[in-house]
N, C-alpha and C positions, 0 to 999 in steps of 0.2 A: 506303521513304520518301525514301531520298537520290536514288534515281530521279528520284522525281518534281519534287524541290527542283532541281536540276540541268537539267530540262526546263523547268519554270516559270519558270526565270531565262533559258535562251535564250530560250524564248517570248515574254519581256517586256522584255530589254533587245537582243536578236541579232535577231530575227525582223520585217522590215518586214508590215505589212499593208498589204491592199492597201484594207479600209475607212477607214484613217488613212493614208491619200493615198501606200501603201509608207515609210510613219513605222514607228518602234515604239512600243508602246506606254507605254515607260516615255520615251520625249521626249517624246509630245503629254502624257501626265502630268508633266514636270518643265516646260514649257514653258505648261502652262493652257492651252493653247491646242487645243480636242477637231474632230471632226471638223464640227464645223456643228449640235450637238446644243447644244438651246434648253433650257434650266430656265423652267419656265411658275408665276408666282406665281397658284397656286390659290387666295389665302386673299382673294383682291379681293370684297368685296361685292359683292351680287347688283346689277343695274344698274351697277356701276362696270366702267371696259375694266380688264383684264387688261392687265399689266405686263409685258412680259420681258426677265430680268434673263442 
């Protein structure tokens, strides 16, 4: 288990990706700021546009 814990922390604060622009993942998460990924408000009445927030 301490394996894993030890790997899951470079992977998320040491490790750029290259889908978050060679970011890691733990900046665009302290930073709010994600790769161009939309949250789409579902809950809009039918006939009304869709929001995104």
């Amino acid at each position: 288990m301490r394996g894993l814990r030890k790997y899951f922390a470079f992977y998320n604060a040491e490790c750029p990706h290259q889908a978050l622009g060679y970011r890691t993942p733990e900046l665009v998460h302290r930073s709010g700021n994600g790769g161009g990924a939309v949250i789409a408000d579902t809950s809009a009445r039918q006939g009304e546009a869709m929001q995104f927030i």
